[in-house]
KEKE-3310 file (N, C-alpha, C; in steps of 0.2 Angstrom, whole numbers, plus 5000, padded with zeros to 4 digits):
npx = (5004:5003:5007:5003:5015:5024:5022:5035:5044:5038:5043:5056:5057:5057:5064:5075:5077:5078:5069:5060:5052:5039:5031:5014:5007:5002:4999:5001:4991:4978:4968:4956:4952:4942:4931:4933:4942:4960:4970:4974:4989:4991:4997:5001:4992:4993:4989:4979:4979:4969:4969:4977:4992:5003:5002:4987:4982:4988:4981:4968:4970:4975:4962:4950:4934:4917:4904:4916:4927:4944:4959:4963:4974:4988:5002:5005:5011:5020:5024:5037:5043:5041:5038:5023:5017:5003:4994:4989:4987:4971:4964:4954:4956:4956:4942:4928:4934:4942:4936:4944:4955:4963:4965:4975:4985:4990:4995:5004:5004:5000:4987:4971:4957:4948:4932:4921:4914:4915:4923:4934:4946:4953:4953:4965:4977:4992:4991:4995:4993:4995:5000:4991:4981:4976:4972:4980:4987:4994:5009:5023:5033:5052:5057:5045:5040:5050:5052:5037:5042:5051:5045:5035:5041:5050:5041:5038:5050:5053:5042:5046:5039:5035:5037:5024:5015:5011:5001:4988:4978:4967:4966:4962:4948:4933:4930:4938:4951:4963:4983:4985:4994:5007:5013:5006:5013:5023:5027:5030:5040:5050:5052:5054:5066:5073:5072:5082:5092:5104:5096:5096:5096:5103:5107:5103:5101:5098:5087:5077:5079:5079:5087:5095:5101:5111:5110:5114:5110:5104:5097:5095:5083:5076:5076:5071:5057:5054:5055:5045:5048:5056:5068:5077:5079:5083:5098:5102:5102:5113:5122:5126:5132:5129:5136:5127:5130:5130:5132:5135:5131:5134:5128:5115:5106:5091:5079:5067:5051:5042:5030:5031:5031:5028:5016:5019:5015:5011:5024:5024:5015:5025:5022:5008:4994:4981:4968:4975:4980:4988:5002:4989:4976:4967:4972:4974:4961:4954:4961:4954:4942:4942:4943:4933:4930:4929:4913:4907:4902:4909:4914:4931:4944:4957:4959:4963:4951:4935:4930:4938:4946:4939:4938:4952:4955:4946:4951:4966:4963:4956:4967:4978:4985:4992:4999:4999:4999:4984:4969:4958:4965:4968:4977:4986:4998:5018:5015:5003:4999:5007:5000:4987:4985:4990:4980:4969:4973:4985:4989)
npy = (4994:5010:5028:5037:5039:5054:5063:5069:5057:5044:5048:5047:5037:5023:5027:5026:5011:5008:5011:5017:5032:5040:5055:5061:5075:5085:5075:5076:5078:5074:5063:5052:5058:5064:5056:5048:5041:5042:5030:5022:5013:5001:4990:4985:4984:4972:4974:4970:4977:4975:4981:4989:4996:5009:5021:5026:5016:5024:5036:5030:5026:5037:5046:5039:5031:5032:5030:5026:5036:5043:5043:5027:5020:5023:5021:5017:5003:5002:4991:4991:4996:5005:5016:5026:5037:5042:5048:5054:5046:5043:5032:5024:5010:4997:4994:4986:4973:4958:4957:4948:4945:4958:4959:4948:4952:4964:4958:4952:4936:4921:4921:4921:4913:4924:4930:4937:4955:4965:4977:4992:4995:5003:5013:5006:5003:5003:5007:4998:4997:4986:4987:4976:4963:4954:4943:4930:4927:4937:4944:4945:4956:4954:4967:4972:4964:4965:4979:4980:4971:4979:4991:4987:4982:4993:5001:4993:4992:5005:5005:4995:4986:4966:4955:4951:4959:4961:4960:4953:4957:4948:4942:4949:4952:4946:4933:4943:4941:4946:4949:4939:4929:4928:4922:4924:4922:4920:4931:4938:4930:4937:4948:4948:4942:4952:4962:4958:4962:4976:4991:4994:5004:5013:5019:5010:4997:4995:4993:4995:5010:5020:5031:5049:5059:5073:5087:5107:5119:5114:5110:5101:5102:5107:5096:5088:5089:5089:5074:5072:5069:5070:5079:5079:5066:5059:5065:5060:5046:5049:5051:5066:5079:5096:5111:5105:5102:5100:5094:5096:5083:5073:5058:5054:5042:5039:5037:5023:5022:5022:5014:5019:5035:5049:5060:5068:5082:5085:5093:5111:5121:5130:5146:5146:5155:5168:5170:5164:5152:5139:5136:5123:5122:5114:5103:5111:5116:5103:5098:5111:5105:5094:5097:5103:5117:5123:5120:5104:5103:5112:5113:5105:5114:5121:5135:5148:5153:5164:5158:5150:5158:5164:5153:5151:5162:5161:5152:5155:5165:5162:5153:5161:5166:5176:5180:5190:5201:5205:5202:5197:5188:5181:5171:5156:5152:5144:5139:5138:5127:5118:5116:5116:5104:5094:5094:5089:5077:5072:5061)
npz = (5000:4996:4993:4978:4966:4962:4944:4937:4947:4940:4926:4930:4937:4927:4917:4925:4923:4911:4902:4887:4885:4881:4882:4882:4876:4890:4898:4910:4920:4916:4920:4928:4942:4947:4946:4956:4968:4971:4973:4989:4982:4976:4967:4952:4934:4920:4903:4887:4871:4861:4848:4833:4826:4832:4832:4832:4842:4852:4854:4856:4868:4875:4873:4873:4872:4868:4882:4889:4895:4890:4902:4897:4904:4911:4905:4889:4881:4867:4851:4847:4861:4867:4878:4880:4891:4892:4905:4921:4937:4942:4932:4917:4916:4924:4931:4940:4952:4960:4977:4985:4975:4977:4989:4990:4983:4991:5001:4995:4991:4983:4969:4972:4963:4951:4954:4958:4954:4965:4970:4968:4955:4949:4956:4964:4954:4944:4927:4914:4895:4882:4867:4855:4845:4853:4850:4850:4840:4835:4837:4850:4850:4856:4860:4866:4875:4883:4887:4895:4905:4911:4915:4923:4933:4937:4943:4954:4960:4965:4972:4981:4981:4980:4965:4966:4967:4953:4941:4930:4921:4918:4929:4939:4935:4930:4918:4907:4899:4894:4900:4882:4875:4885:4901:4915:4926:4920:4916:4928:4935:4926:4932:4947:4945:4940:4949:4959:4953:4949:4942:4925:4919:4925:4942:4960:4967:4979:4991:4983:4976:4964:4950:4948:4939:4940:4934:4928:4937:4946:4962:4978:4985:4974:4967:4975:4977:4962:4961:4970:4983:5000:5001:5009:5013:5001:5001:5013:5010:4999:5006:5009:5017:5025:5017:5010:4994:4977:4959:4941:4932:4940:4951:4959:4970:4972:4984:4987:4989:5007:5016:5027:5026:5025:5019:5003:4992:4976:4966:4965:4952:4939:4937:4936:4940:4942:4930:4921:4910:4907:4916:4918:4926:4931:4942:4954:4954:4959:4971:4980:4976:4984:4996:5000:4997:4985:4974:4969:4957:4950:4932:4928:4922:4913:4914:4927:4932:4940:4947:4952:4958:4968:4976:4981:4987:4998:5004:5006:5014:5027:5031:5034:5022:5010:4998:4990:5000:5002:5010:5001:4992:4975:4971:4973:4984:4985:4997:5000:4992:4994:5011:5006:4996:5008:5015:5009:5001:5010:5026)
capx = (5000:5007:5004:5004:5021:5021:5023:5041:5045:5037:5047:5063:5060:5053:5073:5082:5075:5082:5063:5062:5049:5039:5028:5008:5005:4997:4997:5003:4984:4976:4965:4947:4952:4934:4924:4933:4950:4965:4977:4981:4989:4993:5001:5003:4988:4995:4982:4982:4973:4962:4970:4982:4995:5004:4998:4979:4981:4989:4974:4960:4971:4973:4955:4944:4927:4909:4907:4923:4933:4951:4965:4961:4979:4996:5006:5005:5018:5021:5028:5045:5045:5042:5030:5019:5013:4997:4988:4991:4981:4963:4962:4949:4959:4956:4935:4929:4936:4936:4943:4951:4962:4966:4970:4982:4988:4995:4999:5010:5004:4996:4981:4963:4953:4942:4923:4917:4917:4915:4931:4934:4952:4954:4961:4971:4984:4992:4988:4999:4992:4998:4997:4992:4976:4975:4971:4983:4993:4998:5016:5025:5040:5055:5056:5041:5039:5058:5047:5035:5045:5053:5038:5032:5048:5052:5037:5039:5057:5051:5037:5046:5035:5039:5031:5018:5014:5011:4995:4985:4966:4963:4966:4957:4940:4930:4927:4944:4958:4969:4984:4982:4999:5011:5007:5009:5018:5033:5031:5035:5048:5055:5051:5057:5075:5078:5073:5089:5098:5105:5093:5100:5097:5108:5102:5105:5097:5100:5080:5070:5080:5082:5093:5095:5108:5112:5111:5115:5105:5100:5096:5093:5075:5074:5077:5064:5051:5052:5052:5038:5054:5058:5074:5082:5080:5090:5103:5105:5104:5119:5129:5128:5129:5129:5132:5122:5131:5129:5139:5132:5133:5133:5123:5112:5103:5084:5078:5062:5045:5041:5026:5031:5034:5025:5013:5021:5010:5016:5028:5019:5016:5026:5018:5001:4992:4974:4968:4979:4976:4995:5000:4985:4973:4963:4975:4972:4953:4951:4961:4948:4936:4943:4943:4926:4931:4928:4908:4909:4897:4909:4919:4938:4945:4964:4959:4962:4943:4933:4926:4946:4950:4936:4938:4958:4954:4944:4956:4970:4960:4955:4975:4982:4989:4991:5005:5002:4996:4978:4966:4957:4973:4965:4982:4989:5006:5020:5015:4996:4997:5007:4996:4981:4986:4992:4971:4964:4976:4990:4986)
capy = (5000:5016:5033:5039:5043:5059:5062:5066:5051:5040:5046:5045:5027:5020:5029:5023:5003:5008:5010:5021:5034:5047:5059:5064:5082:5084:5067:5076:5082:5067:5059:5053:5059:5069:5053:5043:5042:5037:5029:5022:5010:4991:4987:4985:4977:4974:4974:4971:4984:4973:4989:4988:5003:5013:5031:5023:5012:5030:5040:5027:5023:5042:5048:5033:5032:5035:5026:5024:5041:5041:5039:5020:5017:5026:5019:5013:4999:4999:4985:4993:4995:5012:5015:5031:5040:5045:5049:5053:5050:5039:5030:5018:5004:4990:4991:4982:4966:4951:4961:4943:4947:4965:4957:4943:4957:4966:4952:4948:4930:4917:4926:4917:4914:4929:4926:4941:4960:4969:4983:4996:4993:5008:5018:5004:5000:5006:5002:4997:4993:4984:4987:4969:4961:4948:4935:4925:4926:4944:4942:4950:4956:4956:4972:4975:4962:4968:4986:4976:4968:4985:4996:4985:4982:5000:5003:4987:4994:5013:5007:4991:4978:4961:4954:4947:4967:4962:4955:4953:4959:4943:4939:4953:4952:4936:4935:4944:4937:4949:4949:4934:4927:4926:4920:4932:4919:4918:4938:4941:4928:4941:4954:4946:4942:4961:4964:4955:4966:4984:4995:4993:5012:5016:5017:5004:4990:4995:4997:4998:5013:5023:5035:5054:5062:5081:5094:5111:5123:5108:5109:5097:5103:5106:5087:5085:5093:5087:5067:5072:5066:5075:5080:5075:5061:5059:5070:5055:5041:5050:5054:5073:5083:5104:5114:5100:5106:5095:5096:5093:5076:5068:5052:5050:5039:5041:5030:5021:5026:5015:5014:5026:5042:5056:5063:5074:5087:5087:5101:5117:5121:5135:5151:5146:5160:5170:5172:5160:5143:5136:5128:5121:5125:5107:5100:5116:5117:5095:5100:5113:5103:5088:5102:5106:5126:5123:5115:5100:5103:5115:5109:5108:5119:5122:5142:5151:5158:5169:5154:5148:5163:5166:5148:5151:5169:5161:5147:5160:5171:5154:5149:5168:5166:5180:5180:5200:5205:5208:5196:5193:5187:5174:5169:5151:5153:5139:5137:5137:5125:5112:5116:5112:5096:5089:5094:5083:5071:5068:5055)
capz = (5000:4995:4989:4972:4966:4955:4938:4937:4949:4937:4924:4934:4938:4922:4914:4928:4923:4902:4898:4882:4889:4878:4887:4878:4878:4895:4901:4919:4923:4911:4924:4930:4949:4947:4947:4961:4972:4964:4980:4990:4976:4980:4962:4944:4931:4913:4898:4880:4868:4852:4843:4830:4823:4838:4833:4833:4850:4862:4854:4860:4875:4879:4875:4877:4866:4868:4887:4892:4893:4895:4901:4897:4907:4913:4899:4881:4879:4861:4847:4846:4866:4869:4886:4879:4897:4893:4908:4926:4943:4940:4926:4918:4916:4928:4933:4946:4952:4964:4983:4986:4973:4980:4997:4990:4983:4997:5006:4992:4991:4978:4969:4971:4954:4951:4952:4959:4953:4970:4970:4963:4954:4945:4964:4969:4953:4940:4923:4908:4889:4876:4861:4853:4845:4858:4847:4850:4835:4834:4840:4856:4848:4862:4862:4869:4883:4888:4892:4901:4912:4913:4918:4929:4938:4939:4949:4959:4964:4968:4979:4986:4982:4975:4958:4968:4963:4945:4938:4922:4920:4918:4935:4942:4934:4929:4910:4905:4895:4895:4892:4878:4872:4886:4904:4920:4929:4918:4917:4935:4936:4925:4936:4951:4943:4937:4956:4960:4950:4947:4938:4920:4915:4930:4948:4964:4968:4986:4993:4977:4974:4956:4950:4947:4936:4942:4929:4928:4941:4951:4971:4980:4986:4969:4964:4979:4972:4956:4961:4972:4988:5004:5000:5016:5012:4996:5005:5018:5005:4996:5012:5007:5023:5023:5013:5003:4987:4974:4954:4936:4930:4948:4950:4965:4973:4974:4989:4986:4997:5010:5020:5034:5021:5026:5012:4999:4988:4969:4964:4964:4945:4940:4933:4938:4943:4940:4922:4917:4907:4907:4916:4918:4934:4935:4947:4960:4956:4962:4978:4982:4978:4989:5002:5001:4995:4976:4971:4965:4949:4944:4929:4930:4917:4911:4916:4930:4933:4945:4955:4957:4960:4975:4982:4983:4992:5003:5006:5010:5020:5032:5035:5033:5015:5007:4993:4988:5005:5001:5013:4997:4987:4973:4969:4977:4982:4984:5003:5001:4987:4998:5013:5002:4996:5011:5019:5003:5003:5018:5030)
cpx = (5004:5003:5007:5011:5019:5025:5031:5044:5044:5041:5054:5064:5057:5060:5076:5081:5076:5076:5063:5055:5047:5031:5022:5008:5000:4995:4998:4997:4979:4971:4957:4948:4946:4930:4927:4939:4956:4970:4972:4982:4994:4999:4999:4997:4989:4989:4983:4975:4968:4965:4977:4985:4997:5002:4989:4979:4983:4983:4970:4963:4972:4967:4948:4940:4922:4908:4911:4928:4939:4953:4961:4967:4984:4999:5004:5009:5015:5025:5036:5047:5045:5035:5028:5015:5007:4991:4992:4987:4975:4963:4957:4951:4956:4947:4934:4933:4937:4941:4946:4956:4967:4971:4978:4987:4994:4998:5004:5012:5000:4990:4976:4962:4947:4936:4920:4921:4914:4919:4935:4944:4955:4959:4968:4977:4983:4993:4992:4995:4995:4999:4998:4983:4972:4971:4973:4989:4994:5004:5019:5031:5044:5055:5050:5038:5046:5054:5041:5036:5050:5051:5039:5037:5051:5047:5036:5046:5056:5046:5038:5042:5039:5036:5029:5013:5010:5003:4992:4979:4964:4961:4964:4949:4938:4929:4936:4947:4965:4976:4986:4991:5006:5007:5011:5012:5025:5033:5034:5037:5053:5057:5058:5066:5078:5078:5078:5095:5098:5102:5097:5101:5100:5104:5105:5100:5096:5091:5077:5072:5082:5085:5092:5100:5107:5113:5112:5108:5103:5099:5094:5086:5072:5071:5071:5057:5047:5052:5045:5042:5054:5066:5082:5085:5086:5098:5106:5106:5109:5124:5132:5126:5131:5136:5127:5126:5132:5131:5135:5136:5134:5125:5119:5106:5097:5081:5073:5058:5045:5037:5025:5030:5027:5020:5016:5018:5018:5019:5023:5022:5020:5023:5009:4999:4984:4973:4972:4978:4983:5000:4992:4983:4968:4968:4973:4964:4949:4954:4958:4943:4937:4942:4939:4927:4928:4919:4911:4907:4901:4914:4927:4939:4952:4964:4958:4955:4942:4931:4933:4946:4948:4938:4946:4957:4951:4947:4962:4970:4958:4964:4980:4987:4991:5000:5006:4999:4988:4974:4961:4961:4969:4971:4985:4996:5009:5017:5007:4998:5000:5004:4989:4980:4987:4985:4969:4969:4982:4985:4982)
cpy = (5006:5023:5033:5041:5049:5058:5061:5060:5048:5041:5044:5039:5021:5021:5024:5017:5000:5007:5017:5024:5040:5048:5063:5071:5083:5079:5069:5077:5076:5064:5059:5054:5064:5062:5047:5043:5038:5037:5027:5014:5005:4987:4989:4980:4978:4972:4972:4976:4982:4979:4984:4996:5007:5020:5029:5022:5018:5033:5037:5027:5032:5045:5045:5034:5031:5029:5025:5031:5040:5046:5033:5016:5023:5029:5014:5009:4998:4992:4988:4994:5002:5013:5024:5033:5047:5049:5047:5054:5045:5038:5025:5012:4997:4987:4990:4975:4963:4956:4955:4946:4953:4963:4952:4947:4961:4964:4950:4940:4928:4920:4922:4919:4919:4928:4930:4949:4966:4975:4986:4997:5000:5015:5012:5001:5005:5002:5002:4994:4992:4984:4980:4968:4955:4944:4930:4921:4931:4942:4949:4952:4957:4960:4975:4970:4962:4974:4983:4975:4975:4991:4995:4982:4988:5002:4999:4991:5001:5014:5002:4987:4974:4961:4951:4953:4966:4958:4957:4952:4955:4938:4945:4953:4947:4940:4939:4940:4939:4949:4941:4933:4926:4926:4927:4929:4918:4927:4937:4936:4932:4947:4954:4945:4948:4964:4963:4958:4972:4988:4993:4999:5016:5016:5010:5002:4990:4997:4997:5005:5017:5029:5043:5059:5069:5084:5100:5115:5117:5110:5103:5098:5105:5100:5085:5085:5091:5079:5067:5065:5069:5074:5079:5070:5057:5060:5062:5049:5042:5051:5062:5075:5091:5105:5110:5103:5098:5096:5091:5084:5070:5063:5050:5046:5041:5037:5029:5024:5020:5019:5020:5033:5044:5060:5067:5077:5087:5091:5106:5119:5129:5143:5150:5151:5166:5172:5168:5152:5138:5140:5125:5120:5118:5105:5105:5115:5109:5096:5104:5111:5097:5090:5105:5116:5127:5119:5112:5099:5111:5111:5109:5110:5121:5132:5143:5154:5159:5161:5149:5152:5165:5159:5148:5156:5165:5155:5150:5165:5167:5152:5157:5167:5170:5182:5187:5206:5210:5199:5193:5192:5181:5171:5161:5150:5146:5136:5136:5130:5118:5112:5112:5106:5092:5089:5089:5078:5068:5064:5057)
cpz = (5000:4991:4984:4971:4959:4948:4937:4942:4945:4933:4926:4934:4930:4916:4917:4926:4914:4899:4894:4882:4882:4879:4881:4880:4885:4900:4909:4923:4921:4916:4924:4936:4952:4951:4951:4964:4967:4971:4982:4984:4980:4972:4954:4936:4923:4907:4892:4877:4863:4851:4838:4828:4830:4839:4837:4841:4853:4860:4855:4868:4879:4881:4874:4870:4870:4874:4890:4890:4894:4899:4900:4903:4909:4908:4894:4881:4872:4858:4849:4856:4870:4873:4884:4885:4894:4899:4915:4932:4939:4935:4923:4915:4919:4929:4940:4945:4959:4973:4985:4983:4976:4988:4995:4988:4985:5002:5001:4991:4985:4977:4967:4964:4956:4949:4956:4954:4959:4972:4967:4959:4951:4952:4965:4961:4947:4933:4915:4901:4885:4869:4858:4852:4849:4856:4846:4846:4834:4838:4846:4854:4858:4864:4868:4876:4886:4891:4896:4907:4915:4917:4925:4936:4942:4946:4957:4967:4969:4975:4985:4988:4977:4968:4959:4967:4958:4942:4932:4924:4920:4925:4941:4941:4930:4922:4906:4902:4893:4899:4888:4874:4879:4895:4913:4924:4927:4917:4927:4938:4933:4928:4943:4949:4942:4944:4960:4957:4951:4944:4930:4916:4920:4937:4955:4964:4975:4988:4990:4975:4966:4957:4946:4943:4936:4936:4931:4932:4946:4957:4973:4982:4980:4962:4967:4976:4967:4955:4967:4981:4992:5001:5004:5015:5006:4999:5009:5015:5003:5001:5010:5014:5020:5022:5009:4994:4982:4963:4949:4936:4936:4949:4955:4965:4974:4979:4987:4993:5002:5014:5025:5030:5022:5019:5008:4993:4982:4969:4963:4956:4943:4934:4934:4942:4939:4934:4919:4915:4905:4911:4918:4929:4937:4941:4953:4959:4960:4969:4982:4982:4983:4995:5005:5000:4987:4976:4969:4956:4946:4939:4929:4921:4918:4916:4922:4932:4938:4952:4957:4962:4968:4978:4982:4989:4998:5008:5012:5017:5027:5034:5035:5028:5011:5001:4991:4995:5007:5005:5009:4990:4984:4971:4975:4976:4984:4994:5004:4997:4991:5003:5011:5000:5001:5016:5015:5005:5008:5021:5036)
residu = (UNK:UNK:UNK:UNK:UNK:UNK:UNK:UNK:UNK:UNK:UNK:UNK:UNK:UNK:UNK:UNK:UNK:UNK:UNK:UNK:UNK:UNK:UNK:UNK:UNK:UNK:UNK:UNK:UNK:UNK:UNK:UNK:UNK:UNK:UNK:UNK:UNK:UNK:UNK:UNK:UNK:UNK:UNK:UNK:UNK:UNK:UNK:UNK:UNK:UNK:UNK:UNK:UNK:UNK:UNK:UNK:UNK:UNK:UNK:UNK:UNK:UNK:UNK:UNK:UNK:UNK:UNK:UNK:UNK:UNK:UNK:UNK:UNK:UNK:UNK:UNK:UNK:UNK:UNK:UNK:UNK:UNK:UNK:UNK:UNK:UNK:UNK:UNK:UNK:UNK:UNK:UNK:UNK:UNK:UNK:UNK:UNK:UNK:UNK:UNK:UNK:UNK:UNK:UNK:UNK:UNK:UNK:UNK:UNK:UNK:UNK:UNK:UNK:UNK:UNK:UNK:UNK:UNK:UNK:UNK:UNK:UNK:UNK:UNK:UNK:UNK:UNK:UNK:UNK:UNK:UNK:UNK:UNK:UNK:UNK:UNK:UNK:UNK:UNK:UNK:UNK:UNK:UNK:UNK:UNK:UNK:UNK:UNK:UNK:UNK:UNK:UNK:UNK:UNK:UNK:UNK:UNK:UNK:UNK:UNK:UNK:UNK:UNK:UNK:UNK:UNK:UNK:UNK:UNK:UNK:UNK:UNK:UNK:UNK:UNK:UNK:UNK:UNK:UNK:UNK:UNK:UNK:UNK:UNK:UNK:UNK:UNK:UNK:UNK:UNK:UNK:UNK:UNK:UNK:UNK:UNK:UNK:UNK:UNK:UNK:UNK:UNK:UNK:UNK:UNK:UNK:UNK:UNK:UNK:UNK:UNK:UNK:UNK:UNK:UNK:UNK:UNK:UNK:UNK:UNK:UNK:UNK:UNK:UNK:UNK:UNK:UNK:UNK:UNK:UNK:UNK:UNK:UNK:UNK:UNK:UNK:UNK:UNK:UNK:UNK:UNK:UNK:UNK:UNK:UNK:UNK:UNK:UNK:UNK:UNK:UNK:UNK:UNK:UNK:UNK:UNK:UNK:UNK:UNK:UNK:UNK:UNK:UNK:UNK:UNK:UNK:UNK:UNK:UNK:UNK:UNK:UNK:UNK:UNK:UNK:UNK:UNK:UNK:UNK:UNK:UNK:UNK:UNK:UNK:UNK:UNK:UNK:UNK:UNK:UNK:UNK:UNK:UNK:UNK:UNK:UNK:UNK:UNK:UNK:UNK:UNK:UNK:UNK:UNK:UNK:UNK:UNK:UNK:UNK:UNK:UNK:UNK:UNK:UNK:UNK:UNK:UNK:UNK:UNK:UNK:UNK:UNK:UNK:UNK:UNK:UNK:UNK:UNK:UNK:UNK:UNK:UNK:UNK:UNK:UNK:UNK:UNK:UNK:UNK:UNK:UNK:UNK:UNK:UNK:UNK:UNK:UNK)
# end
């Protein structure tokens, strides 16, 4: 059982494991976290897609059809091997399915046969499709069940679960078959063996740890940030004590979450601010609404607008927030914004 890891995190750990990563316009906001929780998250459910064609398959699996909106998943795992992150946060992936399974789940043990659809699967995992006609003669090139075992490994690593983590749809919900050509037992034998090894895109193997290569401008609290990590933490993983200084091209150590970890609010988005529709303002208007300050029947909307802008002011004016000194400030600055997240979602 874990919290969400944030966006960059995922890609972090998803590099550090040599998966070949390419990010949809917007996939950071991407979600259905309007029409239900997303966490706390137990594991990994892999799928196959009936599509054929790569461009085809991210465009249905990003924006769903008539019924079924997207995200449809997380990531696209293409033919050639490349995990296309569609979609971040609630997705409509998984369905209901049997709560035995969820429990075996987290127990980390042998998974009963699925014969009821009672829970709600779609909070607790994250969800991988594959592009393939699952017919059983459409072929898995290597390539693509190497990203696979890749994905689903990286997140195994990051949150510190085994490959008892790893399941197939079809072992979630009665009637399924997916996925149709390889079995899910000889995948997370593969899972489990990479777990015994060293990241292969760099990274330790020490904890479920992944890896962070320092660039130019970097901070550490600004590394935190952006894996969505206290930053201390890092620090004490690499054995950096004060000044904390830290030097391009330097490799550290990202330690995996564990159970105990303290909630941490995504990155605050930078430039977000009233009137404005980029970065995009959904992610602040569901925390409002999670918070009961925002209606819920309004719609989320990339733009800053007036009913943000009052239910920030009346947010800020309620904790003494005022970022320009005005007690109706609609503006949510970098201390309200973690504030705010950690009322909806901390522990």
């Amino acid at each position: 059982m874990a919290t969400p890891i944030s966006a960059d995190r995922l890609v972090a750990a998803l590099r550090a494991e040599g998966v070949r990563v390419a990010e949809r316009s917007g996939w950071r906001t991407h979600n259905r976290n309007h029409k239900g929780p997303w966490g706390p998250v137990n594991g990994i459910m892999i799928h196959h897609t009936v599509t054929s064609g790569t461009s085809n398959t991210v465009s249905i699996c990003e924006r769903g059809y008539d019924g079924l909106p997207g995200p449809l998943c997380h990531g696209v795992i293409a033919k050639d091997g490349t995990v296309h992150l569609v979609g971040h946060g609630r997705a409509n992936h998984a369905g209901r399915g049997d709560g035995d399974v969820l429990r075996a789940v987290i127990a980390e043990r042998a998974l009963p046969k699925a014969d009821e659809a009672d829970t709600d699967g779609n909070t607790h995992f994250y969800g991988f499709e594959c592009e393939n006609l699952g017919d059983g003669e459409d072929p898995w090139p290597s390539a693509q069940l190497d990203a696979i075992e890749r994905a689903a490994t990286a997140l195994c690593r990051v949150h510190g679960w085994s490959a008892a983590s790893v399941i197939g749809h079809l072992e979630w919900q009665p009637g399924k078959i997916d996925p149709k050509g390889f079995s899910m037992g000889w995948l997370r034998e593969r899972v489990a063996a990479r777990l015994k090894a060293q990241p292969s895109g760099g990274g330790s193997s020490d904890g479920g740890s992944s890896a962070y290569v320092v660039t130019s401008g970097d901070t550490l609290s600004g590394i935190g940030k952006k894996l969505g990590i206290r930053w201390e933490r890092i620090a004490q993983a690499n054995k950096i004590t004060a000044p904390y200084v830290i030097k391009p091209g330097q490799k550290l150590v990202v330690p995996a979450e564990t159970s105990g970890d303290s909630y941490v609010p995504p990155p605050f988005p930078d430039g977000l601010a009233p009137g404005r529709s980029s970065p995009s303002a959904k992610g602040l208007q569901q925390a409002l609404k999670d918070t009961g300050w925002l209606d819920p029947s309004v719609p989320l909307s990339d733009n800053y607008g007036p009913q943000t802008q009052k239910a920030v002011a009346g947010f800020n004016r309620k904790h003494n927030l005022f970022t320009t000194g005005s007690p109706n400030d609609p503006a949510i600055g970098r201390r309200g914004w973690g504030l705010l997240h950690r009322l909806a979602y901390g522990s």
